[in-house]
Every structure is written in C-alpha cells, then in structure tokens.
Backbone as XML, in Angstrom:
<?xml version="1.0"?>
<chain id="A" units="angstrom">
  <residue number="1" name="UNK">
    <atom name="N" x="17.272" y="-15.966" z="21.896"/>
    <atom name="CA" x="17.425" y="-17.352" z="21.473"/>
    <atom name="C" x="16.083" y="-17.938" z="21.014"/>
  </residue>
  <residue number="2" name="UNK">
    <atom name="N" x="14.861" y="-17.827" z="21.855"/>
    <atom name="CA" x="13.554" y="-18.229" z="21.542"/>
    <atom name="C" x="13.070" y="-17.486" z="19.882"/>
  </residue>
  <residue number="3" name="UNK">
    <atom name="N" x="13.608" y="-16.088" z="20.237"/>
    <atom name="CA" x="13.295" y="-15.452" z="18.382"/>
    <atom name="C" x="13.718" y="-16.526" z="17.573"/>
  </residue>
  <residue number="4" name="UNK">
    <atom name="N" x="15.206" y="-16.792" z="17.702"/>
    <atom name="CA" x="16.027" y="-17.827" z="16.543"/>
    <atom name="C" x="15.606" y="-18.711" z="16.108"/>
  </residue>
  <residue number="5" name="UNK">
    <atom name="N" x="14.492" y="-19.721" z="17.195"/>
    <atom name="CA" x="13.985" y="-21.111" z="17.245"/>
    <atom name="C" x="12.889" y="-20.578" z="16.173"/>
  </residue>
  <residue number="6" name="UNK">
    <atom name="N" x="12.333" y="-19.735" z="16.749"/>
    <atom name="CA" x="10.708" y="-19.827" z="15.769"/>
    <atom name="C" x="11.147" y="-18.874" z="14.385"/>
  </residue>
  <residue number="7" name="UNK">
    <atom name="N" x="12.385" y="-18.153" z="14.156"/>
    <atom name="CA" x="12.584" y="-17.655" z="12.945"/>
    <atom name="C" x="12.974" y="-19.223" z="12.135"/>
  </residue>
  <residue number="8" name="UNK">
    <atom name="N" x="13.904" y="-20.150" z="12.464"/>
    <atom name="CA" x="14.445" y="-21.055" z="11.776"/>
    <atom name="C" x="12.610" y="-22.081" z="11.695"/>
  </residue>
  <residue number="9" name="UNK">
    <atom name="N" x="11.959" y="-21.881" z="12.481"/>
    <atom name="CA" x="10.376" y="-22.991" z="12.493"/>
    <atom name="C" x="10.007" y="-22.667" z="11.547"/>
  </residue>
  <residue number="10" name="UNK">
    <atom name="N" x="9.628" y="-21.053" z="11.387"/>
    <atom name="CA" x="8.503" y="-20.677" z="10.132"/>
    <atom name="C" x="9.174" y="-20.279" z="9.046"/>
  </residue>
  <residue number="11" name="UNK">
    <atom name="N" x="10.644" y="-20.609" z="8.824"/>
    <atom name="CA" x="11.278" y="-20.904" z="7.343"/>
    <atom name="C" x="11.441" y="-21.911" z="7.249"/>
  </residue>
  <residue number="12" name="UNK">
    <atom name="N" x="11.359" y="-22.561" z="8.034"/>
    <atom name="CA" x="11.389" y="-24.417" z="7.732"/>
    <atom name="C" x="10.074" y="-24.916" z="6.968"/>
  </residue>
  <residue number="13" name="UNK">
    <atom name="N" x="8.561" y="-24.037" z="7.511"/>
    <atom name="CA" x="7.483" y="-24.706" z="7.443"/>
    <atom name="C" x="7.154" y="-23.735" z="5.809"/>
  </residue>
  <residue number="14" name="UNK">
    <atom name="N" x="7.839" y="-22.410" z="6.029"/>
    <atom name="CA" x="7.714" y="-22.004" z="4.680"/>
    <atom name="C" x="8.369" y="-22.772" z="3.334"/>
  </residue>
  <residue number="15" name="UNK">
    <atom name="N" x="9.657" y="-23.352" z="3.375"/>
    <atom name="CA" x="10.589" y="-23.888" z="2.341"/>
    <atom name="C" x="9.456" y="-25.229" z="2.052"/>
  </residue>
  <residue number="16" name="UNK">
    <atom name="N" x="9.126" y="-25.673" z="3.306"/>
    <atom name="CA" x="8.332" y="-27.310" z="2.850"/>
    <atom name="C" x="6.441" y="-26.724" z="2.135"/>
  </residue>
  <residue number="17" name="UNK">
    <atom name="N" x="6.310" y="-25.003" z="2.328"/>
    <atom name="CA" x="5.463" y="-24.972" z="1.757"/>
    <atom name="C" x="5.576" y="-24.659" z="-0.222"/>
  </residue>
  <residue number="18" name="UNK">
    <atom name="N" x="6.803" y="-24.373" z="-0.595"/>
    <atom name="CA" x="7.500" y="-24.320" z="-1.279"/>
    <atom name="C" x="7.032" y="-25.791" z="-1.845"/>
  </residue>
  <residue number="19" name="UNK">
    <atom name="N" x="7.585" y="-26.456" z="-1.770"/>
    <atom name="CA" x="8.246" y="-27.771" z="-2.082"/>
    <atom name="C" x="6.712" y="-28.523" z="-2.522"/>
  </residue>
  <residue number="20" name="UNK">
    <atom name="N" x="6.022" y="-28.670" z="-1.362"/>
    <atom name="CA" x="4.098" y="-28.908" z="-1.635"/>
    <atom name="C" x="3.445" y="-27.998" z="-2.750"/>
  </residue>
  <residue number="21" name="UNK">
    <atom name="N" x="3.444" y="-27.222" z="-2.633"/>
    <atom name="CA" x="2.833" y="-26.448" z="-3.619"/>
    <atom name="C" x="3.326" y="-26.214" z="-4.982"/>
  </residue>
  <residue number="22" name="UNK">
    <atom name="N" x="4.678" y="-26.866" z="-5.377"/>
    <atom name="CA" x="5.386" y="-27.128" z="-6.523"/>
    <atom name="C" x="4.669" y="-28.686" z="-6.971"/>
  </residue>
  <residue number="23" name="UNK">
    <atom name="N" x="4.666" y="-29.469" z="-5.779"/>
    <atom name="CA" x="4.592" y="-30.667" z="-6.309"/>
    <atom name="C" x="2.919" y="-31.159" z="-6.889"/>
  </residue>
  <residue number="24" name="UNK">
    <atom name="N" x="2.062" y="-30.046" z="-5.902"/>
    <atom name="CA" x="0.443" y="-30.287" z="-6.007"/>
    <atom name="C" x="0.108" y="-29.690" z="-7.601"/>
  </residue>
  <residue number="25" name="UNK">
    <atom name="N" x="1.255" y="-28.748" z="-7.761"/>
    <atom name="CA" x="1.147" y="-28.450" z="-8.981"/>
    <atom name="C" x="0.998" y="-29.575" z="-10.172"/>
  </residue>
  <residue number="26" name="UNK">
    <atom name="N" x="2.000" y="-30.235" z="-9.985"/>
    <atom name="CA" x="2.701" y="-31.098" z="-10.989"/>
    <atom name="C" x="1.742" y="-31.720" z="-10.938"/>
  </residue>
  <residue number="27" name="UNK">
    <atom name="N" x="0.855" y="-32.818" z="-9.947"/>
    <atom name="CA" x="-0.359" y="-33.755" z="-9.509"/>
    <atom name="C" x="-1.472" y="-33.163" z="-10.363"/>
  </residue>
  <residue number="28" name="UNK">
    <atom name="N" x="-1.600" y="-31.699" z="-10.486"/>
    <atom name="CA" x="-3.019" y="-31.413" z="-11.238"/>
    <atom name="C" x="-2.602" y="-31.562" z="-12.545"/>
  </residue>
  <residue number="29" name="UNK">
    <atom name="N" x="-1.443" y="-31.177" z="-12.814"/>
    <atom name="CA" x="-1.334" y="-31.377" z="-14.764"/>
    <atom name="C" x="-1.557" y="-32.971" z="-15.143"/>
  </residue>
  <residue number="30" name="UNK">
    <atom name="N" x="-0.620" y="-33.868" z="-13.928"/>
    <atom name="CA" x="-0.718" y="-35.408" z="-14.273"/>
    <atom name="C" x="-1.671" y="-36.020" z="-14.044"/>
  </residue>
  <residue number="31" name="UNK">
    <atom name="N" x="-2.577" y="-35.663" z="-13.418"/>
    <atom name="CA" x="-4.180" y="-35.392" z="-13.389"/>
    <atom name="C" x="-5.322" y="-34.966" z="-14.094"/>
  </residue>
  <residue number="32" name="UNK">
    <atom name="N" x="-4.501" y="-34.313" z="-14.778"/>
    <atom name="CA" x="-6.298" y="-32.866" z="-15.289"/>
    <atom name="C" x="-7.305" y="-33.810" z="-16.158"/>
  </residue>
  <residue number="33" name="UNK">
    <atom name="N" x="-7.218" y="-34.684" z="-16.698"/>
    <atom name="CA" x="-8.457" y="-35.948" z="-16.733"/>
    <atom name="C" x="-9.163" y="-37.038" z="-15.525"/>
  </residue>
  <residue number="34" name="UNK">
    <atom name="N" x="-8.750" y="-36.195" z="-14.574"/>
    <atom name="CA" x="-8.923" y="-37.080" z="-13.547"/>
    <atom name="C" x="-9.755" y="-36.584" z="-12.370"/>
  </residue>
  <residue number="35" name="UNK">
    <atom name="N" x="-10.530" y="-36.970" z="-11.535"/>
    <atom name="CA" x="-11.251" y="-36.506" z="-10.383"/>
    <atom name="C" x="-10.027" y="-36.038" z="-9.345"/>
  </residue>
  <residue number="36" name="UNK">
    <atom name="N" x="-9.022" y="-36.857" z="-8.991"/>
    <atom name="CA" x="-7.840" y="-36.078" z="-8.467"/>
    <atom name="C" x="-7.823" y="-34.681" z="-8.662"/>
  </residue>
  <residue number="37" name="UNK">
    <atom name="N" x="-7.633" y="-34.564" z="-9.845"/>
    <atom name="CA" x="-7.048" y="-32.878" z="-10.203"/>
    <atom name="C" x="-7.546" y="-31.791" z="-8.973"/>
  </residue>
  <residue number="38" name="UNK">
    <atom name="N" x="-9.010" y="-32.620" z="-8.901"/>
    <atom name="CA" x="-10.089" y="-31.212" z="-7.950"/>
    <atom name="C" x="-9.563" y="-31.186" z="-6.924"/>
  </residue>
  <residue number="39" name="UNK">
    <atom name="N" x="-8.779" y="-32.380" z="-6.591"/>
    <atom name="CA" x="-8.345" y="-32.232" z="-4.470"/>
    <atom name="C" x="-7.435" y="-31.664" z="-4.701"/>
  </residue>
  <residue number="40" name="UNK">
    <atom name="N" x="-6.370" y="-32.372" z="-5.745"/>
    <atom name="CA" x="-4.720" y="-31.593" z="-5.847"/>
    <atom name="C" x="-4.799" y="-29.845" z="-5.655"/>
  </residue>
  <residue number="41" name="UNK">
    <atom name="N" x="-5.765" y="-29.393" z="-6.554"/>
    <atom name="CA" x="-6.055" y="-27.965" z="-7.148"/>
    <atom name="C" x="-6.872" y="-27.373" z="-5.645"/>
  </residue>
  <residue number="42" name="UNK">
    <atom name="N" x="-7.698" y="-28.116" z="-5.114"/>
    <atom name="CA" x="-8.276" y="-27.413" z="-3.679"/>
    <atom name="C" x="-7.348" y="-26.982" z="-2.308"/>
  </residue>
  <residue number="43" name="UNK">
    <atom name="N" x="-6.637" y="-28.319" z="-2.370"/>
    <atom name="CA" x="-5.179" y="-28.632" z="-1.511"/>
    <atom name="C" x="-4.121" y="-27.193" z="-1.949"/>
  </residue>
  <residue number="44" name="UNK">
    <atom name="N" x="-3.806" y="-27.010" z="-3.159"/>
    <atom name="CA" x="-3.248" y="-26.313" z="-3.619"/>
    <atom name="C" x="-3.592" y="-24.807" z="-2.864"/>
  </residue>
  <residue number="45" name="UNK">
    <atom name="N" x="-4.745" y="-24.564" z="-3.236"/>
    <atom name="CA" x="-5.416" y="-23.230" z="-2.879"/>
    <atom name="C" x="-5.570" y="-23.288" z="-1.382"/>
  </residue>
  <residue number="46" name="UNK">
    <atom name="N" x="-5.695" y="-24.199" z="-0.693"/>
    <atom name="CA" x="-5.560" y="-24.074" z="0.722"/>
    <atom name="C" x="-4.207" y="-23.975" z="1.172"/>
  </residue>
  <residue number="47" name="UNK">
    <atom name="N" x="-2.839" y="-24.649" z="1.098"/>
    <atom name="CA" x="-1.515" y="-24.229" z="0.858"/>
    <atom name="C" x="-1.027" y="-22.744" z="0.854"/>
  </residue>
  <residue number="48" name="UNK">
    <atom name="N" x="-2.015" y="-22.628" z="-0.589"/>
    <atom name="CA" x="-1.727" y="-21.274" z="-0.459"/>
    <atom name="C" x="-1.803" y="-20.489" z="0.576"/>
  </residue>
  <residue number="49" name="UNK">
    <atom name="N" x="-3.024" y="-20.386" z="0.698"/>
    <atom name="CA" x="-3.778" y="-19.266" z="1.900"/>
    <atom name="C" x="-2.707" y="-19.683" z="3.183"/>
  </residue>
  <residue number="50" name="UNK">
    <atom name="N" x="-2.344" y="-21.044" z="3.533"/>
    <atom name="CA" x="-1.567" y="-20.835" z="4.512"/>
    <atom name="C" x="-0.105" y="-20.259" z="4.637"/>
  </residue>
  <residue number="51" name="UNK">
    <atom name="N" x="0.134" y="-20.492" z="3.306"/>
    <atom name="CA" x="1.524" y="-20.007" z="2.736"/>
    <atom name="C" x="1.581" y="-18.192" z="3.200"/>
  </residue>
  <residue number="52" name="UNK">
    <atom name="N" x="0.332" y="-17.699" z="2.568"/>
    <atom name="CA" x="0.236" y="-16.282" z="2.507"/>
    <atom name="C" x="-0.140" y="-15.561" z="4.602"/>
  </residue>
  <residue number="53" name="UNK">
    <atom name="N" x="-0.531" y="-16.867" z="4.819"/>
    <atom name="CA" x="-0.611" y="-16.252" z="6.750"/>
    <atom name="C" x="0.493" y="-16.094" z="7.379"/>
  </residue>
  <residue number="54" name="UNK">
    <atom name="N" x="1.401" y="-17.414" z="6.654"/>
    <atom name="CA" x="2.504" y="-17.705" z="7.359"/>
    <atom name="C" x="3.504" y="-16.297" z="6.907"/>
  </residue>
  <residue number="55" name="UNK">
    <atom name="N" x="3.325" y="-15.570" z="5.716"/>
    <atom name="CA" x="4.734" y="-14.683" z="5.248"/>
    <atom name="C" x="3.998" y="-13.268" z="5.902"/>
  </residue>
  <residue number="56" name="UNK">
    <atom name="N" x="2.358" y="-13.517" z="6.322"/>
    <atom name="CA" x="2.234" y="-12.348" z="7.308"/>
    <atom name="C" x="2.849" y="-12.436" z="8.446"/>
  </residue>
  <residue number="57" name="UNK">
    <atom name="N" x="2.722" y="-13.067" z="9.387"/>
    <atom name="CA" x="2.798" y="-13.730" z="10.183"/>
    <atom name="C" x="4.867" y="-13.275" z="10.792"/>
  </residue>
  <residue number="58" name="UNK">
    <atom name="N" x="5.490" y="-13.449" z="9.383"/>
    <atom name="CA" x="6.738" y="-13.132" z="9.811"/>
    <atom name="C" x="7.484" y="-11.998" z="9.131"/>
  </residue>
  <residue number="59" name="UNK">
    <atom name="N" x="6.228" y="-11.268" z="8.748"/>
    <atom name="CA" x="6.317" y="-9.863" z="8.538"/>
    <atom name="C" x="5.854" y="-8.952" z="9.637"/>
  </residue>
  <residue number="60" name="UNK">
    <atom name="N" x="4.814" y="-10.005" z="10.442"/>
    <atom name="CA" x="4.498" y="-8.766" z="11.252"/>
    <atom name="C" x="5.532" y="-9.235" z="12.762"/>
  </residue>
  <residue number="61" name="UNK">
    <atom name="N" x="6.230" y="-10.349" z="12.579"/>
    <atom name="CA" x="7.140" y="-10.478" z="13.917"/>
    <atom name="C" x="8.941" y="-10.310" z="13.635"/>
  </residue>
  <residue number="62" name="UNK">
    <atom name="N" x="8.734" y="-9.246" z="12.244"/>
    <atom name="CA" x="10.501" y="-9.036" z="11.585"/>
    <atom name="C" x="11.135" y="-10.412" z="11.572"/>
  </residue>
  <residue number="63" name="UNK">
    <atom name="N" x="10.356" y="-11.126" z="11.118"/>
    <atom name="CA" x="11.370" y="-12.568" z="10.662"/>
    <atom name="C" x="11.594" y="-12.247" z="9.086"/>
  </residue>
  <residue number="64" name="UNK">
    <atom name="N" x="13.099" y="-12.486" z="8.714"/>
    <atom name="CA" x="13.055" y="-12.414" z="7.168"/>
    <atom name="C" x="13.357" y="-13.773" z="6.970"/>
  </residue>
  <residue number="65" name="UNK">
    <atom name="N" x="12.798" y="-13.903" z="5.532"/>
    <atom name="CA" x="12.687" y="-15.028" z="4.930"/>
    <atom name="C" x="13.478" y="-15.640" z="4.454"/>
  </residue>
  <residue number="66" name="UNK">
    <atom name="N" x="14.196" y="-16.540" z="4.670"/>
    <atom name="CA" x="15.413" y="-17.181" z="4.328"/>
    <atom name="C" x="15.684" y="-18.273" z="2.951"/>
  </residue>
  <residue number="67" name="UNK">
    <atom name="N" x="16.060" y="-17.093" z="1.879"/>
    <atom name="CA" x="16.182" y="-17.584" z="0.331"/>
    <atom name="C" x="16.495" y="-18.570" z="0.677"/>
  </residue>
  <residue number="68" name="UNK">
    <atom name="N" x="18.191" y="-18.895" z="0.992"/>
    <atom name="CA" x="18.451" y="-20.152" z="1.046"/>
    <atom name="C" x="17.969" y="-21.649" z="1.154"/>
  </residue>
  <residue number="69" name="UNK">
    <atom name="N" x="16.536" y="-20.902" z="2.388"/>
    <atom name="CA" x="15.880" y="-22.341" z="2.664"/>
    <atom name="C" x="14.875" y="-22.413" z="1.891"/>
  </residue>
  <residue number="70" name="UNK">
    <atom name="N" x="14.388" y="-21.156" z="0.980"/>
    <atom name="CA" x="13.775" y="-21.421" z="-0.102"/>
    <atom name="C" x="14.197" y="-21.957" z="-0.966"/>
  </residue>
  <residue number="71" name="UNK">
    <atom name="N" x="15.191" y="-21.776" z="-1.517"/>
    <atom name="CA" x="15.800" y="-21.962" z="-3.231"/>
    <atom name="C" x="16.053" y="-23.447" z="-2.583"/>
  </residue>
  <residue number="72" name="UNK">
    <atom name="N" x="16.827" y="-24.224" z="-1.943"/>
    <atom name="CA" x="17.242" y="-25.184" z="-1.370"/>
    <atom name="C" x="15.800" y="-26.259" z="-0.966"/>
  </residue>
  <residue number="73" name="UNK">
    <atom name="N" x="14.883" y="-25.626" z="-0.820"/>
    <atom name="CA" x="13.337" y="-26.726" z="-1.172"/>
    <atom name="C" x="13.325" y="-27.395" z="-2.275"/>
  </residue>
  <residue number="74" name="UNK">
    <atom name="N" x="13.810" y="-26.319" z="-3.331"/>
    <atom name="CA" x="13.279" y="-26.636" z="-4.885"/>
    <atom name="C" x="14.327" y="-27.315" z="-5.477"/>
  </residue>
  <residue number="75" name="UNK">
    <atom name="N" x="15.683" y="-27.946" z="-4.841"/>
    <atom name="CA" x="16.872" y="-28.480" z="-5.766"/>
    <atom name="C" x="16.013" y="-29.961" z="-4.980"/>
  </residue>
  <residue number="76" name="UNK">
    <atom name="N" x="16.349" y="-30.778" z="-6.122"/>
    <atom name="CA" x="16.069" y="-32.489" z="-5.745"/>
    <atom name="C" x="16.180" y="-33.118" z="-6.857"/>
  </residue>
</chain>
C-alpha cells in the first residue's frame, strides 16, 4: 500500500513537472526581449535536472510512469 502512495506522489510531481516546464517554455518566447527570459530559461533548466532525478529515482524503485497522468498535464 505504502509502494502505491509514493508511486501515485512521484507521478503526480512528475505530470506537474510536465505542465511547468511547458509553461516556462512559453514565458521565455513571451519574453526573449526581456530580462525575464534569463530566470524563465534558468528555472527551466533547473526543472529539468529535477525532472531527470525524479524519472531516476522511479526507475531505480520500479515505479512506471503513468502516461495518463502525463498526457492529462498537457490538456487545458
């Protein structure tokens, strides 16, 4: 039961990393004349890196990644 909790946590925290890192995107283009752009684009790259710990993270504890709560970030 405790597996279930933290498989459904770190696809929850993955889908909302999804969703941030789509949107920080969008902030640097509506930006790119702007001093913004540099945080959006730093933010971005830090996202990342956490994005990429987190899909270790539930590779190395056999959590699979749950499309659904991926693809389902990106509808709005």
């Amino acid at each position: 039961m405790a597996h279930e909790h933290l498989a459904t946590y770190l696809n929850d925290h993955l889908a909302g990393s999804v969703v941030a890192l789509e949107l920080l995107e969008h902030l640097e283009a509506v930006h790119s004349e702007d001093p913004l752009r540099d945080f959006f684009r730093d933010l971005r790259a830090d996202i990342t890196a956490d994005r990429d710990e987190l899909e270790a993270l539930m590779k190395t504890l056999n959590i699979d990644q749950s499309r659904t709560r991926k693809a389902s970030s990106l509808v709005s």
